[in-house]
Structure formats: C-alpha cells, structure tokens
N, C-alpha and C positions, 0 to 999 in steps of 0.2 A: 504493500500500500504506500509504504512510505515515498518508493524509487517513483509513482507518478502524481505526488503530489499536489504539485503547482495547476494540473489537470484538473485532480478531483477537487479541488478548491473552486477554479470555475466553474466547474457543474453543477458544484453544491449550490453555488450565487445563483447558478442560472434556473434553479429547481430543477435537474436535468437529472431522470431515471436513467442508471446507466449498470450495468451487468460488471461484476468484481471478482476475478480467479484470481483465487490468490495461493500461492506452495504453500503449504501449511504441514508437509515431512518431506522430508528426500532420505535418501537411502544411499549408499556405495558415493560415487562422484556422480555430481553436476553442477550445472555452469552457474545455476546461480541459487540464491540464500532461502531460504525460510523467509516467510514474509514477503518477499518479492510478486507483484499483482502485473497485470491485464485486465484495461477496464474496456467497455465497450459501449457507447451508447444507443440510444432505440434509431439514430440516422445511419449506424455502423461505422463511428467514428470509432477508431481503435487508438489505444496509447500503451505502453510498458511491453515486458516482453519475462517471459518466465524460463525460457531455455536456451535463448538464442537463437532462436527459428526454428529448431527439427518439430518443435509439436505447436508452434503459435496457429496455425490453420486449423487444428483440431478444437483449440482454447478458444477461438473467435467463434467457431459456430454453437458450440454447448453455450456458451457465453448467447447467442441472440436468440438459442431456443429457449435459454434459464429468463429473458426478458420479453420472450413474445410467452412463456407457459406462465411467469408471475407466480409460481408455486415454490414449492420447497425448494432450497439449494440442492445443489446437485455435487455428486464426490465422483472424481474424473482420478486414473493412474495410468502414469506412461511412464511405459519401462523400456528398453532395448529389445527390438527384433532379431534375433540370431539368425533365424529364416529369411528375413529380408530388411538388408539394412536402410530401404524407401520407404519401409511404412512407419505410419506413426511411431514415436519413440524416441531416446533417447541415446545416437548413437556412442554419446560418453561411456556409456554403460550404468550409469546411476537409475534413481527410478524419484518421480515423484507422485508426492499427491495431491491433488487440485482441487479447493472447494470454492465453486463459483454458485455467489447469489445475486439476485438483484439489490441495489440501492436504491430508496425513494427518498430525496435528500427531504424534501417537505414531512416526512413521519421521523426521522433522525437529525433533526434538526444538530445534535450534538457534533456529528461530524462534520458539519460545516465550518463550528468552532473549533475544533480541535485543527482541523487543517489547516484555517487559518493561521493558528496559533504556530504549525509547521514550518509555512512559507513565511512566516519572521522570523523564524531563527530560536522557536521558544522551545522547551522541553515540554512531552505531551506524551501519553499512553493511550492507546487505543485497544482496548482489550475485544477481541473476536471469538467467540463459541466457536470451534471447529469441530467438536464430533460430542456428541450427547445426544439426549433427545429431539427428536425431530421439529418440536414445538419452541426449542432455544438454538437450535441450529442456527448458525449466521448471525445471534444478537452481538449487538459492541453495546461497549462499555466505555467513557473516554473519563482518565483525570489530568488535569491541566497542569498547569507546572508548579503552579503552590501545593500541590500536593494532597490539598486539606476535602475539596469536593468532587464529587463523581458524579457522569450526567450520563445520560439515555439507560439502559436497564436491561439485563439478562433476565430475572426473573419477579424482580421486584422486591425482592424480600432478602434472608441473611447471604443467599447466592451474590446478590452484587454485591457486599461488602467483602466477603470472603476475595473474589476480583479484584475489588479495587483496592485491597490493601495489597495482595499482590503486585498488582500494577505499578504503585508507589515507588515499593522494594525492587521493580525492574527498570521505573525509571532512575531511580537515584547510581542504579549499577552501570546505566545506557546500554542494555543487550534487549533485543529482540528473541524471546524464547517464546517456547511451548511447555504452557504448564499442565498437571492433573490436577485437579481439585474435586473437591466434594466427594458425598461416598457416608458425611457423619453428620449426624443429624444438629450440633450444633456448627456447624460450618456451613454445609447446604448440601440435603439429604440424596441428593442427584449427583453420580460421577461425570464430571465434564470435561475435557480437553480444550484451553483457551489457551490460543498464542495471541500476545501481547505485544505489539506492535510500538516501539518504542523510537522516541528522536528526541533525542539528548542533547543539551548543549553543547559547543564542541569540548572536550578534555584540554586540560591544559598541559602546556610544557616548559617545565619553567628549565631556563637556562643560565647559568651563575659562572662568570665570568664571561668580559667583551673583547673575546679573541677571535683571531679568524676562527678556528671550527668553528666557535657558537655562532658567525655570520651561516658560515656551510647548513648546519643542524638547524636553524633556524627557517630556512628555508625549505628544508624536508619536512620538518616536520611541519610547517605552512601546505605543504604539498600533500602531508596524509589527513588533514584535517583538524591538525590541534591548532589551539589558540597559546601563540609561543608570545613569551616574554623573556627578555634579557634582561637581564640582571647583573651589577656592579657598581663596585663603591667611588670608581674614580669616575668622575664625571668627563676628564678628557676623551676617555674611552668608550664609556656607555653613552653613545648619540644616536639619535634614530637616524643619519644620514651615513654609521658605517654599519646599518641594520635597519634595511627597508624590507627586508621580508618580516619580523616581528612586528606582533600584533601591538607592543606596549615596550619601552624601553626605559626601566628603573633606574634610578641611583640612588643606591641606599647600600649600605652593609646586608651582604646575603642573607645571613642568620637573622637577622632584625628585620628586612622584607620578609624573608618565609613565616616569622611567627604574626605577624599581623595579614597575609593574605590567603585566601581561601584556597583550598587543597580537599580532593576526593579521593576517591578507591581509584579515580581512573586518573589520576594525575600522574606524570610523569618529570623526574627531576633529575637533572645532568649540573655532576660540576667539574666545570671545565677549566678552573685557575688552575688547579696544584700547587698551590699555595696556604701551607698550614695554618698561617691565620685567620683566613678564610673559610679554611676546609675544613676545617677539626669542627667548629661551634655551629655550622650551617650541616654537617652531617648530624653531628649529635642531633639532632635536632628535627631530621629529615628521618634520621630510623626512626625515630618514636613516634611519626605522624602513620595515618591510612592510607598511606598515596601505592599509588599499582607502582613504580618502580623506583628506585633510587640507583645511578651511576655516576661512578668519580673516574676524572681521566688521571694519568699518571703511567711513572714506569712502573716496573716490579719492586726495582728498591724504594721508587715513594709510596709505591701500594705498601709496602711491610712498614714502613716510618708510620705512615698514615694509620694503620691496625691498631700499631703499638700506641698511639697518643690516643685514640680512640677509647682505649681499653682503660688509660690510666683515669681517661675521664668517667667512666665507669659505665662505657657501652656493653652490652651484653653479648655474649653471643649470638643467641638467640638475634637478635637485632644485628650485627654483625653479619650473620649467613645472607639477609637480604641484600646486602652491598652488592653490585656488580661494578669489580675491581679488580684489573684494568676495567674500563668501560670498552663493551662494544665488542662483535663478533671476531671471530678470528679469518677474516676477508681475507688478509695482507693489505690493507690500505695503506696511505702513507701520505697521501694530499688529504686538505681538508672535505672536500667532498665525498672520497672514499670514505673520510671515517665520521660521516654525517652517515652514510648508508651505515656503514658498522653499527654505531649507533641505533639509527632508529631498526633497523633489521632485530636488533636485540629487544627491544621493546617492544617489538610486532609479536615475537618469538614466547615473550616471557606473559603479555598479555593476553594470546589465545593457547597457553602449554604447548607451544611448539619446542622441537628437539636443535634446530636451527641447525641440522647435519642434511647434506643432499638429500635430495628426492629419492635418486636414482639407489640411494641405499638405504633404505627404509621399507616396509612393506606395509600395506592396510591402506585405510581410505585416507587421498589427499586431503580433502577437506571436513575437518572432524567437527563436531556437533558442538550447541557453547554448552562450557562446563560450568555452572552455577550450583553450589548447594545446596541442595531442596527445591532443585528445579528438575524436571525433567531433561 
C-alpha cells in the first residue's frame, strides 16, 4: 500500500472506488516485500506492481472482477511453473499471496487521513485483516502518528484495541509485519492474521566528527533514507557548505549533543574522530542509549586504547559487545566513499541479521522475513 501512495491519496480526494492487491506472504525468493499493493480503479487505471510483471496481468483482472462482483475479497497465489515457465507465476521461484479487495474511500473515510498523513512525511499505521473470518476480511485499522487514537474499525469492540496497540508497537519499530492475534477471549475471541502496514519517519544517523568520511557517509546514508546529521565541536569544520548532503549540521561537543537529542531503536550512530576526548564520553554514553547501532572508526591499536578507557570508565561488557570496532565491513576500502559503503553495508547487515558474507556462499532464502519478537 504504502509503495502507491501518493495515488491512493488522490482517489481517496476524488471519492474514487478502486480494487487493492496487496502481498500479504511470500514464500522462498521474490522481487518484492510484504505489503507491497496494485491498485486498480473502476476506468482501469492501474498503478504499483507486486512482482515485477511475471503475474501483474493476472492481479489487474481478479483486481476489476473483485470491483465489478463488490463482494468479498478474494485470496489469489502465484507460485512458479516448472511445466511452463509462460504461465502465470513466479519465475524467481518464490510464491506469493494476494488478497485483493475493493476500496470505497466515502465508507473508510480513515484512509484518506492516514495517506494523507503518508505523503507529508508523517508516521502512520495502517493495520489490514488478511485472513480470518470472512465478515473482517479486508477491515483497516489506521493510528496516526501520536500514537494515542485509532480510526475506522475491525470489529468494533476489544479486536480493535488489541490492533491498535499492536500497531503502535510496529510503528515506533518502522517494520511493516504480519501479525497473529486473537484466539483469547480477553484480547479478541477470533484468530486473525493482520499485517500492519507501516511508514515511519525516516531513522536517523547521527555522525560525530567533520571529516571527509562523514562528508562520504553522509551522503549514503542520504541515499538509503536516513535523516543524517553531523556533528562537531569545532565550528571551522562543522559547516553545512563542507556537508551538503546532511540533513542538519551541529556544533556542539558530541556527548552533550547526543544527551539532549532524540534517538530510537532505529537510530544509527558513527564516530568518526578517533579522538579520545571525544570518543570515550560520547560512546559511554551511546552504549547505554536504545539506538539499532553504535560504530567507532579507528585502527586496531586505537580500537584496544579505546576498550581499555572505556572499561576504566566503567562500560560493561555486556555494553561493550555492541561496539562495532573497527567500524564497517571488511570491503578493502581505503577512499572515503568505499568506507561510506563499509559502513552503511554494516548497518544494513546488523539491522535486518544479515551475515554480510557473499551470497554465492551461503545457502537458504535470499530474502528473509523481519524478525520482530512477538511478531510473526
């Protein structure tokens, strides 16, 4: 839903019924996510794409019979033809599954709002009924970005609270999952399978010290979607003119910016002086925070200098094992743009438990499920 949103926001304006498939499992490899929709309108205006074209012809016509029948959604799976690799399916070899219903924006007035809320930039949850009873099939759910209210309705009763506190819990994570719920009669006495359709503000990435890497890394990580801030104490060096890809350029002492600005699960924190005055009070200080990942640059020998004054400060192990020290994969880089890749490559790696060793020697599915605890 999310990948054609700027779409379903004008149909929503225009009160425009329009038919919604969206993946809601895949299986082995395919091309693309959970979540990922195909909408269709009643003129057969089509927008989004769920496989990259082996099965979009199949998804457009269940798509304007689910809008000319106005009945129940319907559950579509395309898997790989071994007998004929021209028909429907999946030649990746993956398999999905497709549950396409109609939209009437004028009765769900909620996801008008919520989209809107999408195409500015806000964080929003869209929670969807994907397999339970027939009679909740296809409901949403949306909570806004305060977090605090939930609109449109599954079932009207403890079911949608059960959801929407979920939902919360998957916005403040930014993951698009599929959950199970219900099944207990003080939660909501119906087992339901809802994926939760999620768009997060972008993560941050905060980068501490104004060297060239952090011009390199700040730019990448502009590129995969964080909102990057540089950070340092000398103000000759921290200018937005030798760092125009960052979103915000500080001058403050690292340690004393990081405890006054805001950090999540999904923040990401690079430091790149090597420089113990610096480095010592601004890590202490970064292991003990929530944030998805902490990396300090340095050699080997400032890595073990660095350990050691850590320790005496009274960093724990435990806190300690989180360091990634050296910073950054084992590429060979050696210019600052290779170890901008180094770098973010490691925090692509560490954020979805990737093993960051080739492909080509590894065995199982390329693209693995998100792993969330107490999520599906």
């Amino acid at each position: 839903m999310l990948n054609i949103a700027d779409t379903l926001h004008r149909w929503c304006r225009e009160a425009r019924p329009f038919a919604l498939a969206t993946v809601v499992d895949v299986h082995g490899s395919a091309p693309l996510p959970v979540g990922t929709s195909v909408a269709v309108d009643e003129d057969g205006n089509a927008v989004g794409s769920i496989s990259g074209g082996c099965v979009e012809g199949a998804v457009y016509e269940l798509c304007r019979q689910v809008l000319h029948d106005r009945g129940t959604p319907q559950r579509a799976w395309f898997g790989y033809s071994d007998d004929d690799a021209f028909a429907v399916g999946l030649t990746c070899g993956g398999e999905l599954d497709v549950l396409v219903q109609r939209i009437d924006p004028a009765a769900q007035p909620h996801l008008s709002t919520a989209l809107s809320e999408i195409v500015q930039g806000r964080s929003v949850a869209v929670a969807q009924v994907v397999d339970g009873p027939d009679r909740l099939l296809g409901s949403t759910l949306s909570v806004l970005g305060g977090g605090h209210a939930a609109y449109g309705r599954v079932d009207g009763g403890p079911t949608d609270r059960a959801v929407a506190d979920r939902a919360r819990a998957l916005m403040r994570a930014g993951r698009t999952v599929r959950i199970d719920i219900g099944g207990q009669a003080d939660e909501c006495p119906e087992r339901l399978s809802v994926l939760v359709h999620v768009h997060a503000s972008p993560p941050r990435l905060l980068v501490f010290g104004a060297v060239d890497f952090a011009a390199a890394l700040s730019q990448a990580g502009r590129f995969l979607g964080y909102h990057v801030t540089v950070c340092d104490a000398r103000p000759v060096f921290a200018t937005p003119a030798r760092f125009p890809r960052a979103d915000e350029v500080v001058v403050d002492w690292p340690h004393r910016y990081l405890e006054r600005t805001e950090v999540d699960e999904r923040t990401a924190v690079c430091v790149l002086t090597h420089d113990a005055k610096f480095d010592i009070p601004l890590l202490r200080l970064a292991l003990d925070l929530p944030v998805a990942y902490v990396g300090a640059m340095g050699s080997r020998r400032t890595h073990d200098e660095r350990m050691r004054r850590l320790r005496e400060q009274g960093v724990t192990e435990s806190q300690l094992a989180r360091l990634r020290s050296p910073i950054g994969l084992d590429l060979g880089a050696s210019t600052p743009e290779e170890t901008a890749v180094s770098i973010t490559a490691e925090i692509i790696a560490q954020a979805n438990h990737g093993t960051g060793r080739p492909l080509t020697q590894i065995t199982g599915p390329i693209h693995r499920p998100s792993e969330l605890a107490g999520y599906r």
